[in-house]
N, CA, C and O of each residue as an XYZ file, in Angstrom:
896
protein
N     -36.234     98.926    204.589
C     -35.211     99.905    204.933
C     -34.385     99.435    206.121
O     -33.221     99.802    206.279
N     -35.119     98.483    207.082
C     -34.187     98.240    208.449
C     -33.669     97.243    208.269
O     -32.931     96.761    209.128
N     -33.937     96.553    206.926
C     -33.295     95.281    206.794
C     -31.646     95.612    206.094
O     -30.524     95.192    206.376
N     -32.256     96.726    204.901
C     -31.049     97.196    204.685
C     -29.639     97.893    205.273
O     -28.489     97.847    204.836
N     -30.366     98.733    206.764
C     -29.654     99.059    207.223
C     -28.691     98.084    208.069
O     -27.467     98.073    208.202
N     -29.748     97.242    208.607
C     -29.045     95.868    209.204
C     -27.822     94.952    208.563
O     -26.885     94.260    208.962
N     -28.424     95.387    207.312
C     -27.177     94.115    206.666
C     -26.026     95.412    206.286
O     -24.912     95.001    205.963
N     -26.149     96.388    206.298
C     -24.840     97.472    205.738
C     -24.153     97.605    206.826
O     -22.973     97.944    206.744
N     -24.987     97.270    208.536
C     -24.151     97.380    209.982
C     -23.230     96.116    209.867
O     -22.013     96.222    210.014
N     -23.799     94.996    209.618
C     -22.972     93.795    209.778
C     -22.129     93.644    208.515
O     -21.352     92.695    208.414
N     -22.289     94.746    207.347
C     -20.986     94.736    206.192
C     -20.103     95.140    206.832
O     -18.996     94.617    206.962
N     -20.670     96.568    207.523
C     -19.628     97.130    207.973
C     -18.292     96.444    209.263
O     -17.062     96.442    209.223
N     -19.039     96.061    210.036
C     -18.607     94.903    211.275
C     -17.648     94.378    210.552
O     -16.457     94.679    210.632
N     -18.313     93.286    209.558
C     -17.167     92.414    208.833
C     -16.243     92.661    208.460
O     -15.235     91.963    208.576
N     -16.342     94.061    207.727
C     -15.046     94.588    207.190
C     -13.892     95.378    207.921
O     -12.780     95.629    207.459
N     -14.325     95.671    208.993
C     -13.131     96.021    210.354
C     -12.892     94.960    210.810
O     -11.675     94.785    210.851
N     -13.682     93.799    211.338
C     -12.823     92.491    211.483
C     -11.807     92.073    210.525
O     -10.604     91.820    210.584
N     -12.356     92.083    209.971
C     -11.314     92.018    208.999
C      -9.898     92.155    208.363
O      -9.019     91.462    207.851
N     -10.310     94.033    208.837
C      -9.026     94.634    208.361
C      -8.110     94.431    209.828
O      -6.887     94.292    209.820
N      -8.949     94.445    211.072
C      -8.550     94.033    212.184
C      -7.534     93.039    212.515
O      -6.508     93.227    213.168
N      -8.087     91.600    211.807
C      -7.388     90.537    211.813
C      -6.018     90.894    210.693
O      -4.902     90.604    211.125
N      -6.079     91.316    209.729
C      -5.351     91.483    208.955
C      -3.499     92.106    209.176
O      -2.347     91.774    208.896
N      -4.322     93.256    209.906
C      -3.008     93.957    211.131
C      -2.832     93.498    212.263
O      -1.885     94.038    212.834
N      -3.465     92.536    212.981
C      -3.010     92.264    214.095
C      -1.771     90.838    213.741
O      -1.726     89.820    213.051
N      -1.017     91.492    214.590
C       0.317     90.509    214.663
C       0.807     89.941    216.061
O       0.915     90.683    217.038
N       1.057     88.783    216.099
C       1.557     87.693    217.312
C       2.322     88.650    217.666
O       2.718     89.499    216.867
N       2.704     88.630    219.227
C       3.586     88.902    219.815
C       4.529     88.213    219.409
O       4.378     87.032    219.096
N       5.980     89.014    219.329
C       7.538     88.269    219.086
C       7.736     87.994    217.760
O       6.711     87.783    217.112
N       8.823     87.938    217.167
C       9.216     87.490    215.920
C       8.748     85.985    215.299
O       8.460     84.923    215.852
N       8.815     86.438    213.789
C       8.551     84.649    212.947
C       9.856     84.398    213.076
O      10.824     85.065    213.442
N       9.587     82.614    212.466
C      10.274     82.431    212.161
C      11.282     82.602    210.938
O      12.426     82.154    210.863
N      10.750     83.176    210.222
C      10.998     83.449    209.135
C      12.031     84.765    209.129
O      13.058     84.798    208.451
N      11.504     86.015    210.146
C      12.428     86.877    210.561
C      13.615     86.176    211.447
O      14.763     86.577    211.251
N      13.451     85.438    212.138
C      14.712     85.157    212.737
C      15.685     84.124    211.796
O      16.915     84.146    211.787
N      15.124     83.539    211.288
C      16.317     83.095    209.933
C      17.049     84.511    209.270
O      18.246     84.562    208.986
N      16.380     85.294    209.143
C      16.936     86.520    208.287
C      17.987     86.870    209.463
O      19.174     86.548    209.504
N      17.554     87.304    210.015
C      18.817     87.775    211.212
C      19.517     86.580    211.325
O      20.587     86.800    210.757
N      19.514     85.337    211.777
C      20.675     84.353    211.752
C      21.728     84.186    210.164
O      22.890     83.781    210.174
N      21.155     84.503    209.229
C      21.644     84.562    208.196
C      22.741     85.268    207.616
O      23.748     85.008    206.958
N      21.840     86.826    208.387
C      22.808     87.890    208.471
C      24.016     87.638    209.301
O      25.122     87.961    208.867
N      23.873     87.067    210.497
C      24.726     87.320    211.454
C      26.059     86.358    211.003
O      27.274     86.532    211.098
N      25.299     85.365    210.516
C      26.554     84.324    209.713
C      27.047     84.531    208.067
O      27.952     84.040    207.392
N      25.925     85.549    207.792
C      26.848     85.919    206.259
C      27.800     87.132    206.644
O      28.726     87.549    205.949
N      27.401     87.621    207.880
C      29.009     88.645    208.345
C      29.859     88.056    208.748
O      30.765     88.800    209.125
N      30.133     86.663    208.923
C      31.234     86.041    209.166
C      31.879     85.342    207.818
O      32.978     84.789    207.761
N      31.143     85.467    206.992
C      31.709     85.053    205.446
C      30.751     84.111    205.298
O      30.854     83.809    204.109
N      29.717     83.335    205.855
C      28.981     81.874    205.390
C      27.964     82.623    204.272
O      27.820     83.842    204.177
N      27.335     81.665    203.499
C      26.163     82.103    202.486
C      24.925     80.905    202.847
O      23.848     80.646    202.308
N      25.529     80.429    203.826
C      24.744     79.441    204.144
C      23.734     79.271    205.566
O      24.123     78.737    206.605
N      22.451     79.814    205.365
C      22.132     80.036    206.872
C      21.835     78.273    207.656
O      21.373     77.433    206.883
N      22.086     77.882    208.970
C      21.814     76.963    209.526
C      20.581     76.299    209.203
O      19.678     77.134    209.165
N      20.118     74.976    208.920
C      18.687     74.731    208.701
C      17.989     74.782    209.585
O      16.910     75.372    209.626
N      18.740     73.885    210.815
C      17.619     74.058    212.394
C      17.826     74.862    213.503
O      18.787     74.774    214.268
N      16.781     75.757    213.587
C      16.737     76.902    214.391
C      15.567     77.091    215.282
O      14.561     77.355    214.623
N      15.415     77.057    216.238
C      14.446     77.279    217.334
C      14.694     78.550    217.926
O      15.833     79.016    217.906
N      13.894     79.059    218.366
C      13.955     80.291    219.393
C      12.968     80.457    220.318
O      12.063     79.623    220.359
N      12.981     81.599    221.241
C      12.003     82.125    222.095
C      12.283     83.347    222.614
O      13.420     83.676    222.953
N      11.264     84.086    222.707
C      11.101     85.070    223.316
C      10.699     85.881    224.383
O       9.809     86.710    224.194
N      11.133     85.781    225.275
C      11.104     86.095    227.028
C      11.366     87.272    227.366
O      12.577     87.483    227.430
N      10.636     88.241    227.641
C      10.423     89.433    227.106
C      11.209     90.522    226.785
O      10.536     91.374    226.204
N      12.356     90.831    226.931
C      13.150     91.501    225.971
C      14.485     90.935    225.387
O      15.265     91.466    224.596
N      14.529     89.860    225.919
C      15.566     88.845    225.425
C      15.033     88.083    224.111
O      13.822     87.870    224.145
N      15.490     87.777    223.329
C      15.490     86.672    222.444
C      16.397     85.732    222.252
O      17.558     86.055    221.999
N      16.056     84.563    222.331
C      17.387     83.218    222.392
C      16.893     82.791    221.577
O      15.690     82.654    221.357
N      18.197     82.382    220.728
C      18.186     81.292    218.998
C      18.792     80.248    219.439
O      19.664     80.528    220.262
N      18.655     78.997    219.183
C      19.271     77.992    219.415
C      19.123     76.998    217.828
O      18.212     76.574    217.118
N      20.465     76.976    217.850
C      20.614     76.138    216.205
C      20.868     74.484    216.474
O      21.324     73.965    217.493
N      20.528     73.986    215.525
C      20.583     72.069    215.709
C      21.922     71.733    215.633
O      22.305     70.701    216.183
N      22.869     72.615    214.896
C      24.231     72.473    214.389
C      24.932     74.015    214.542
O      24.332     75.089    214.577
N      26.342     73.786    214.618
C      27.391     74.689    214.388
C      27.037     75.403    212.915
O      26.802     74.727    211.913
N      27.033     76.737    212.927
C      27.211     77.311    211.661
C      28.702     77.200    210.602
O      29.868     77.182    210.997
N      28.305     77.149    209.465
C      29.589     76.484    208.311
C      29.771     77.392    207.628
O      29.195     78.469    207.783
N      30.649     77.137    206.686
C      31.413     77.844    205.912
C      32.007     79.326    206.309
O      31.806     79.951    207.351
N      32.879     79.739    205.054
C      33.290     81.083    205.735
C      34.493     80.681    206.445
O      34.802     79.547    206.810
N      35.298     82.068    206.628
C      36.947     81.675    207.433
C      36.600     81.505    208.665
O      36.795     80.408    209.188
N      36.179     82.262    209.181
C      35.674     82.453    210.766
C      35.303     81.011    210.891
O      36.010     80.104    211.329
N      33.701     80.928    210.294
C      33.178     79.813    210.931
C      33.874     78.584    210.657
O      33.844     77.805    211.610
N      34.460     78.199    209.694
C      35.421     77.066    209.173
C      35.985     76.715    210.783
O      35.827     75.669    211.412
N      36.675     77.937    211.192
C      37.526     77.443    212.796
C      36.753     77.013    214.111
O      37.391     76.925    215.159
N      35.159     76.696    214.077
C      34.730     76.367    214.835
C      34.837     74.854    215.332
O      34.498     74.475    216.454
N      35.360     74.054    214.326
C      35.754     72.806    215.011
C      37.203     72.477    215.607
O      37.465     71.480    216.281
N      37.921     73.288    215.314
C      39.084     73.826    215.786
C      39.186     74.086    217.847
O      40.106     74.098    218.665
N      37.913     74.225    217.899
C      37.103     74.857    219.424
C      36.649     73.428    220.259
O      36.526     72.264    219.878
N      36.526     73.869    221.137
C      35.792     72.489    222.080
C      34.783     73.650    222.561
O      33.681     73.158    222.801
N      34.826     75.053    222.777
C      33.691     75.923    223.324
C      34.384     77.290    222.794
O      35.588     77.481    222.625
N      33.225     78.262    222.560
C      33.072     79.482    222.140
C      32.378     80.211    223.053
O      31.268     79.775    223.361
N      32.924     81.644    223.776
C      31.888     82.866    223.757
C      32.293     83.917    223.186
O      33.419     84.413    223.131
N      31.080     84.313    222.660
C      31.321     85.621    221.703
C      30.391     86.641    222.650
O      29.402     86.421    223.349
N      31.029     87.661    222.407
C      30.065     89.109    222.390
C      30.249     89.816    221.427
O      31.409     90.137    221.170
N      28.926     90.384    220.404
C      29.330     91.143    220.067
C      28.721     92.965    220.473
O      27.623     93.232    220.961
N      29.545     93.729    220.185
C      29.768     94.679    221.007
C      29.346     95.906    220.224
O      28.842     95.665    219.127
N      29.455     97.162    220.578
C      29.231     98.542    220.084
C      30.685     99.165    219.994
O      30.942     99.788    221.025
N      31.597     99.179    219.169
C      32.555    100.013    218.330
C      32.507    101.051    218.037
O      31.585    101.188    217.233
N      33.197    102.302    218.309
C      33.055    104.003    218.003
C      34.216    104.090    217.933
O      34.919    104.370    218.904
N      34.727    103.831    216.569
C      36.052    104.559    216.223
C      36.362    106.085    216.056
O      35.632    106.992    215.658
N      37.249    106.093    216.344
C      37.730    107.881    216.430
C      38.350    108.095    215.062
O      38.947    107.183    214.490
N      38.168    109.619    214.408
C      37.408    110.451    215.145
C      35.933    110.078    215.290
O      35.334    109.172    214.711
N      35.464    110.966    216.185
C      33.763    111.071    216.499
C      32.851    111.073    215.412
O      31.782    110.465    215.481
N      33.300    111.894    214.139
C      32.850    111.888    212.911
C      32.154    110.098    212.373
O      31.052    109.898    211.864
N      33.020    109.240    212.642
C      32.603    107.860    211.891
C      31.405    107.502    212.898
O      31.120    107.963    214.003
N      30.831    106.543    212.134
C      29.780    106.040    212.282
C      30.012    104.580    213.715
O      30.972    103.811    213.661
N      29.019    104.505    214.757
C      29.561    103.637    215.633
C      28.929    102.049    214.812
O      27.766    101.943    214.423
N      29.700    101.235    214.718
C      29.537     99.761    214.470
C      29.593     99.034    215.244
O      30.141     99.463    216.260
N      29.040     97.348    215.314
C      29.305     96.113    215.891
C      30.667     96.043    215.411
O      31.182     96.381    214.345
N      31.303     95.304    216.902
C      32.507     94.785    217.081
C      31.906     92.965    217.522
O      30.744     92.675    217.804
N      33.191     91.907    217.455
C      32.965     90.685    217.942
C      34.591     90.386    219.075
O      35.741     90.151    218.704
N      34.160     90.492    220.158
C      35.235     90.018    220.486
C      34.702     88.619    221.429
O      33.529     88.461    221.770
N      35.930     87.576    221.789
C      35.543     86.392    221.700
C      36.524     85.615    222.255
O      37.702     85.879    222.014
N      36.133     84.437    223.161
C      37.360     83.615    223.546
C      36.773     82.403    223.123
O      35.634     82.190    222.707
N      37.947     81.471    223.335
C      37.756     80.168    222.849
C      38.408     79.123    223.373
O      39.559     79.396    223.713
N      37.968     77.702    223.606
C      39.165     76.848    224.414
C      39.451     75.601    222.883
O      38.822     74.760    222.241
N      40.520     76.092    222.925
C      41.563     75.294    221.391
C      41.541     74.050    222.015
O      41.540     73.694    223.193
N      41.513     73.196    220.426
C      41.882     71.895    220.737
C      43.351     71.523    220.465
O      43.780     70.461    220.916
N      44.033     72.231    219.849
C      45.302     72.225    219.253
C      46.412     73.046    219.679
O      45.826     73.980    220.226
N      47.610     73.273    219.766
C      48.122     74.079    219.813
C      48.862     75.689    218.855
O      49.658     76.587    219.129
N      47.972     75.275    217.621
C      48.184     76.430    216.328
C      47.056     76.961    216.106
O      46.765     77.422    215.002
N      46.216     76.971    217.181
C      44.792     77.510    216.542
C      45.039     78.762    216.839
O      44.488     79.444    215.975
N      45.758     79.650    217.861
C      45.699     81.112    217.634
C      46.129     81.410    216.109
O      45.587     82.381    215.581
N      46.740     80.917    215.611
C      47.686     80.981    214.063
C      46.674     80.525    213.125
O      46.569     81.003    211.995
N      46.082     79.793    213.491
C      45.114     79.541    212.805
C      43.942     80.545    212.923
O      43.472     80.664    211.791
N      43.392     81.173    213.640
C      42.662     81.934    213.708
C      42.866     83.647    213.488
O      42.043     84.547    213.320
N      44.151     83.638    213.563
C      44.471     85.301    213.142
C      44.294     85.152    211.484
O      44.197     86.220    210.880
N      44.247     83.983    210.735
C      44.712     83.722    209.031
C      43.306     83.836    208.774
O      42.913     84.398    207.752
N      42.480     83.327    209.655
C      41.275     83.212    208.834
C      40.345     84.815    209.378
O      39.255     85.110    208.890
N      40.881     85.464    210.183
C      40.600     86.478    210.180
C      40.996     87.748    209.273
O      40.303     88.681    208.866
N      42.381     87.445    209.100
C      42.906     88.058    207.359
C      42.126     87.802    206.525
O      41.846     88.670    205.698
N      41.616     86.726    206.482
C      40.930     86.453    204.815
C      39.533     86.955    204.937
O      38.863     87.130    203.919
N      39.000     87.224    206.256
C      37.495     86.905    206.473
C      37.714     89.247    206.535
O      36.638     89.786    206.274
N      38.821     90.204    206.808
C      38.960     91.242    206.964
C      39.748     91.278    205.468
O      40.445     92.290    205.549
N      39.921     90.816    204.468
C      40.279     90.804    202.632
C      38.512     91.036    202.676
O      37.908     92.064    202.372
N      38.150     90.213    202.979
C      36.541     90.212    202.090
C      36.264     91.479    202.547
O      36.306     92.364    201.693
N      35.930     91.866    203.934
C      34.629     92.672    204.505
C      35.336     93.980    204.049
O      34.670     94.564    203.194
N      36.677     94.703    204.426
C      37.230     95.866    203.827
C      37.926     96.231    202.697
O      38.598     95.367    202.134
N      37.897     97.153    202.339
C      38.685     97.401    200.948
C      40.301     97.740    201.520
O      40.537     98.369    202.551
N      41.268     97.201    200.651
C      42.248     97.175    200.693
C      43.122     95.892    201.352
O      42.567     95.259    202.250
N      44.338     95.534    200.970
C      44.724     94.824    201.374
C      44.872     94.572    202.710
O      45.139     95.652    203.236
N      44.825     93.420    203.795
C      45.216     93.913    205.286
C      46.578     93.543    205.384
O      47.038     92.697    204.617
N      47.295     94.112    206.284
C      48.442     93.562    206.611
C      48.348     92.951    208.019
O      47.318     92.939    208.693
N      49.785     92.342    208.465
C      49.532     91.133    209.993
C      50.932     91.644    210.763
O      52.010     91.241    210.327
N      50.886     92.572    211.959
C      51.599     92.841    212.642
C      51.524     91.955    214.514
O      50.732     91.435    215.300
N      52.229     92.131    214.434
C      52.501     91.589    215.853
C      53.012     91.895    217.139
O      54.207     92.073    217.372
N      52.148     91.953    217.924
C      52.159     92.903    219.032
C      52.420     92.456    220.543
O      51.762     91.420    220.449
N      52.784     92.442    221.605
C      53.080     91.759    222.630
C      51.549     91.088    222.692
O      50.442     91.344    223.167
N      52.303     89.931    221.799
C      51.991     88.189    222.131
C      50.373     88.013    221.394
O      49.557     87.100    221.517
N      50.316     89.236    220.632
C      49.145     89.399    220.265
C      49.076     89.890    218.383
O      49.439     90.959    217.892
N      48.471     88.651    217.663
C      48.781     88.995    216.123
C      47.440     89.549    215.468
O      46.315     89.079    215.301
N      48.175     90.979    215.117
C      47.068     91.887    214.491
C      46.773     92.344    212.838
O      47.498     92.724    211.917
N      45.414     92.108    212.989
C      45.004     92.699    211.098
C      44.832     94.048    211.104
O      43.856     94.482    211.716
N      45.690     94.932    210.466
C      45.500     95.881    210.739
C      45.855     96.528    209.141
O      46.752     95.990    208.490
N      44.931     97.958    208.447
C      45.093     98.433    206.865
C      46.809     99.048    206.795
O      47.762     98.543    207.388
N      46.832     99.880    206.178
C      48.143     99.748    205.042
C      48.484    101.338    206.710
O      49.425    101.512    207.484
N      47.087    102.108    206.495
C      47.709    103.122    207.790
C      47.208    102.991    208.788
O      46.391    103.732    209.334
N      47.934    101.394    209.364
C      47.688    100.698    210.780
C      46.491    100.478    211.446
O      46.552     99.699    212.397
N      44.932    101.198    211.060
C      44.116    100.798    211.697
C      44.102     99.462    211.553
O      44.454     98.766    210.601
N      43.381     99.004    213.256
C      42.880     97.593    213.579
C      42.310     97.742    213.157
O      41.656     98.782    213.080
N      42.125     96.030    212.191
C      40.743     95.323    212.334
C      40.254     94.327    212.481
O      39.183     94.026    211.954
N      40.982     93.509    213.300
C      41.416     92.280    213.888
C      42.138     91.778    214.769
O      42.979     92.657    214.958
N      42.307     91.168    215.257
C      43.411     89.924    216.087
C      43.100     88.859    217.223
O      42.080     88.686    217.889
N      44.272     88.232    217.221
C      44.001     87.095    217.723
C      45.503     87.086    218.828
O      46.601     87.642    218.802
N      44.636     85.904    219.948
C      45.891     86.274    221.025
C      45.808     84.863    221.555
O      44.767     84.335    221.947
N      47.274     84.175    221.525
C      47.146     82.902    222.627
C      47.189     83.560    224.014
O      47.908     84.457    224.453
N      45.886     82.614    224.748
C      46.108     83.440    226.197
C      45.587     81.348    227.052
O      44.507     80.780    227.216
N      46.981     80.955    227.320
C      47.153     79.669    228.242
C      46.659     78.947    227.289
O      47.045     79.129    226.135
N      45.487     77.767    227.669
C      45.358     77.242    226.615
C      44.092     77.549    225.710
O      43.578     76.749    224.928
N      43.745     78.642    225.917
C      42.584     79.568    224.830
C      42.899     80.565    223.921
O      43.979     81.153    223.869
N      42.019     80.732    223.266
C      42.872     81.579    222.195
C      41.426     82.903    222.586
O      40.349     82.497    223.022
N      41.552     83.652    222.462
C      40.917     85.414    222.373
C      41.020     85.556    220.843
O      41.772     84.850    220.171
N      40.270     86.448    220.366
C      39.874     87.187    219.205
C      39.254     87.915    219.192
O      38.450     87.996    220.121
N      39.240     88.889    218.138
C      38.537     90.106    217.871
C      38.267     90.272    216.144
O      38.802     89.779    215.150
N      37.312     91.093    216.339
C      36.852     91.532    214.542
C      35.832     92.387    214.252
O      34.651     92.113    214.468
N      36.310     93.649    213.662
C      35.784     95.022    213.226
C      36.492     96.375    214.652
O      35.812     97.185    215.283
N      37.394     96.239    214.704
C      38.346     97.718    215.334
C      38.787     97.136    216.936
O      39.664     97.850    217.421
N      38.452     96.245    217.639
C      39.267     96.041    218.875
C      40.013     95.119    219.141
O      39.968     94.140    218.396
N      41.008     95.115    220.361
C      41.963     94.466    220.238
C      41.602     93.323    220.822
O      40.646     93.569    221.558
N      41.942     92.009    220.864
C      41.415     90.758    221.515
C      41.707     90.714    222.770
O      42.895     90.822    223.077
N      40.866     90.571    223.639
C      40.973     90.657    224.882
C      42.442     89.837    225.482
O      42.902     88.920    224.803
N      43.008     90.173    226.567
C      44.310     89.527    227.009
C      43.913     88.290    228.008
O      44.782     87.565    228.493
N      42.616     88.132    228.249
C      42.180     87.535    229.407
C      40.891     87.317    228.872
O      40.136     88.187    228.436
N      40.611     85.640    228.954
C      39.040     84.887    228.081
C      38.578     85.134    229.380
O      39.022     85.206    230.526
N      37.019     85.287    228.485
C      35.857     85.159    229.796
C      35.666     83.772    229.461
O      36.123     83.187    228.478
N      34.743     83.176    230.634
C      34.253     81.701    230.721
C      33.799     81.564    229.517
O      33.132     82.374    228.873
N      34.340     80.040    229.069
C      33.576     79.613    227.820
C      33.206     78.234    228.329
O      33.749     77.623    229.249
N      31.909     77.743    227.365
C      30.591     77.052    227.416
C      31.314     75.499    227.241
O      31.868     75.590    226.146
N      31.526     74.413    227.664
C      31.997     73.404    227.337
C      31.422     73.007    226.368
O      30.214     73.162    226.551
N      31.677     72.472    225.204
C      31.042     71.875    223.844
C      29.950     72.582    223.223
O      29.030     72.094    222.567
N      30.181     73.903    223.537
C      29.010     75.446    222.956
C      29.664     76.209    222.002
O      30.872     76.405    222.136
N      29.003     76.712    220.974
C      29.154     77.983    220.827
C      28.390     78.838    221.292
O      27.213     78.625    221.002
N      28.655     80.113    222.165
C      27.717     81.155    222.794
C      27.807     82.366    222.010
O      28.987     82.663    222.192
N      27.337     83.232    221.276
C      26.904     84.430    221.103
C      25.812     85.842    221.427
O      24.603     85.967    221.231
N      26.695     86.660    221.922
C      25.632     87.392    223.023
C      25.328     88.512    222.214
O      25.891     88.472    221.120
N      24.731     89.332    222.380
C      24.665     90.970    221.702
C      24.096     91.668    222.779
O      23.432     90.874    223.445
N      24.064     92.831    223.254
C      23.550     93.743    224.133
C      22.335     94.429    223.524
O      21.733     93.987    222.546
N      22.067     95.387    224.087
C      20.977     96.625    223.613
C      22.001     97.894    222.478
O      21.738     98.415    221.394
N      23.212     97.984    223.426
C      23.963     98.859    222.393
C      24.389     98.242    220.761
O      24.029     98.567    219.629
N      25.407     97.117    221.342
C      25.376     96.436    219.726
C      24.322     96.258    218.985
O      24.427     96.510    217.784
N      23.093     95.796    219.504
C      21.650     95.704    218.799
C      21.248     96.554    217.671
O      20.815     96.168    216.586
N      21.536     98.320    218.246
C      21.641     99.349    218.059
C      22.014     99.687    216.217
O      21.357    100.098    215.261
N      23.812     99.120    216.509
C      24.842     99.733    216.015
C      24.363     98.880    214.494
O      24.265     99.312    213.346
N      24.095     97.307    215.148
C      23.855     96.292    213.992
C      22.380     96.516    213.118
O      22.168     96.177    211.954
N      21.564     97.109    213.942
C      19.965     97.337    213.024
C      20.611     97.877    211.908
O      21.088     96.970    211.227
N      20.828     99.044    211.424
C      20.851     99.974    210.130
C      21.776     98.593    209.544
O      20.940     98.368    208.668
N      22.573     97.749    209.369
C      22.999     96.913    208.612
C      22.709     95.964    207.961
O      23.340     95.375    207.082
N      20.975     95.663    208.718
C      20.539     94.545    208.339
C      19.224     94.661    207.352
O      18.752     95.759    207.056
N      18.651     93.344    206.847
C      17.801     93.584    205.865
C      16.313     93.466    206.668
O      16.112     92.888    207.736
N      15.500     94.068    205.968
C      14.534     94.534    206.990
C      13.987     93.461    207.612
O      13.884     93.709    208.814
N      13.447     91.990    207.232
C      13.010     90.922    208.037
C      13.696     91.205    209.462
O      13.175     91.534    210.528
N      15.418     90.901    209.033
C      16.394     90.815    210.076
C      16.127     91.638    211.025
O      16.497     91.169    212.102
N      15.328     93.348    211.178
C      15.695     94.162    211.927
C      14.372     93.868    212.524
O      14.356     94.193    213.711
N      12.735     93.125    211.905
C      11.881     93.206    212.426
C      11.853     92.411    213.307
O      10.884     92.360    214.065
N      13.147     91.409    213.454
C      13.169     90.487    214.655
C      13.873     90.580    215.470
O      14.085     89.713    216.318
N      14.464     91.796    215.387
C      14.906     92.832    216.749
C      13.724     93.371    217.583
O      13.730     93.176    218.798
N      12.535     94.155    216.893
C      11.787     94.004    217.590
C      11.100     94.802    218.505
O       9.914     94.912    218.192
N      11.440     95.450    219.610
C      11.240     95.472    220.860
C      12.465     94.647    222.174
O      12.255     94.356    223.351
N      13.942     94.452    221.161
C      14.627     93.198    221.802
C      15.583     93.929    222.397
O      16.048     94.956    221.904
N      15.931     93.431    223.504
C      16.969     94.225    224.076
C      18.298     93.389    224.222
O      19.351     94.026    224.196
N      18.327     92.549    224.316
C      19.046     90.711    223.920
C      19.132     90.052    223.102
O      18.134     89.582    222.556
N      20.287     89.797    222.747
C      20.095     88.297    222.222
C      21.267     87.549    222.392
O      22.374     87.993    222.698
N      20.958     86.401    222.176
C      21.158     85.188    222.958
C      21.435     83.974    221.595
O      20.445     83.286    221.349
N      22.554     83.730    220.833
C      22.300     82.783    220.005
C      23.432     81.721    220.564
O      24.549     82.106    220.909
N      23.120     80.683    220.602
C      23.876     79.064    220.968
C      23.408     77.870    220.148
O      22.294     77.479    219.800
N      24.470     77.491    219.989
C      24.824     75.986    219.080
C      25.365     74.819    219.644
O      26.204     74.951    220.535
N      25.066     73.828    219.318
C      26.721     72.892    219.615
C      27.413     72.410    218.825
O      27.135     72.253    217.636
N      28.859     71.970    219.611
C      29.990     72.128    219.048
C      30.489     70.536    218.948
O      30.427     69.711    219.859
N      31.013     70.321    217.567
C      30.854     68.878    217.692
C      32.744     68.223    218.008
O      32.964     67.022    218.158
């Protein structure tokens, strides 16, 4: 009888270890979730193609991605060699009225290698705001600043030469008139706690499980 009971204590043992090990999970995201979110973040720029090399880390409410290469395809990303450096933020958007739903915004400066890349970059923001909204966009132009905006004028885009950088924007704000510092031979992409927010409900669930607990993030490339 005590033998039996003995061995039904150590079934039992085993089988909460078990289920123990089973649910317990590493601190911080896989890798596997953070491909999903890099994926996402570059199939909202039009790519279908997520980056192959990706490293990250997690420092405690920050998360930083760092890719082996510039992300491709897509209008947007197409203009990244166009760049010698990129910073992006993207942001928390609350279009009026109060009724709509608040979204990620990207606004963004850049130091051109050319002198047509603002022109170049408002076109591929037309094509890259054809895909993401319904209806045709149209391209108005605004002191010194060229905007995508629908048939009843909402923004949803633009691009601005500002000296020798170009500014941009994409999903409802206007491109800043004045670049913040950009990264020499980087692309930088930031997100806050609010955008974090706005972007979870958009993403597919891997993507959101490597949000996390995150209050940051932090994705950088280089720029060739």
């Amino acid at each position: 009888m005590r033998r039996r009971a003995a061995a039904l204590a150590l079934a039992t043992v085993t089988v909460l270890t078990a289920c123990g090990e089973k649910e317990e999970r590493a601190p911080g995201p896989s890798h596997v979730e953070v491909r999903a979110l890099v994926a996402a973040a570059t199939g909202a720029m039009g790519s279908d193609t997520a980056p192959s090399v990706i490293a990250f880390s997690a420092e405690g409410r920050v998360l930083s991605i760092r890719l082996g290469a510039p992300p491709a395809g897509g209008a947007v990303l197409g203009l990244l060699a166009s760049f010698r450096g990129v910073h992006a933020e993207v942001v928390q958007f609350c279009p009026k009225p109060a009724l709509l739903r608040c979204r990620p915004a990207l606004q963004a400066s850049a130091s051109a290698r050319s002198p047509d890349a603002a022109g170049r970059t408002a076109a591929a923001l037309r094509d890259l705001a054809a895909i993401t909204y319904e209806g045709r966009p149209l391209v108005r132009r605004d002191a010194g600043a060229t905007l995508i905006v629908t048939a009843n004028d909402e923004l949803l885009a633009g691009a601005r030469k500002a000296g020798p950088a170009v500014t941009f924007a994409f999903g409802g704000l206007d491109p800043p008139r004045r670049p913040a510092p950009i990264p020499a031979g980087r692309l930088v992409v930031e997100a806050g706690t609010a955008a974090l927010v706005a972007a979870r409900r958009e993403l597919p669930p891997a993507a959101q499980r490597a949000l996390a607990g995150v209050r940051r993030v932090v994705l950088s490339a280089p720029l060739r």
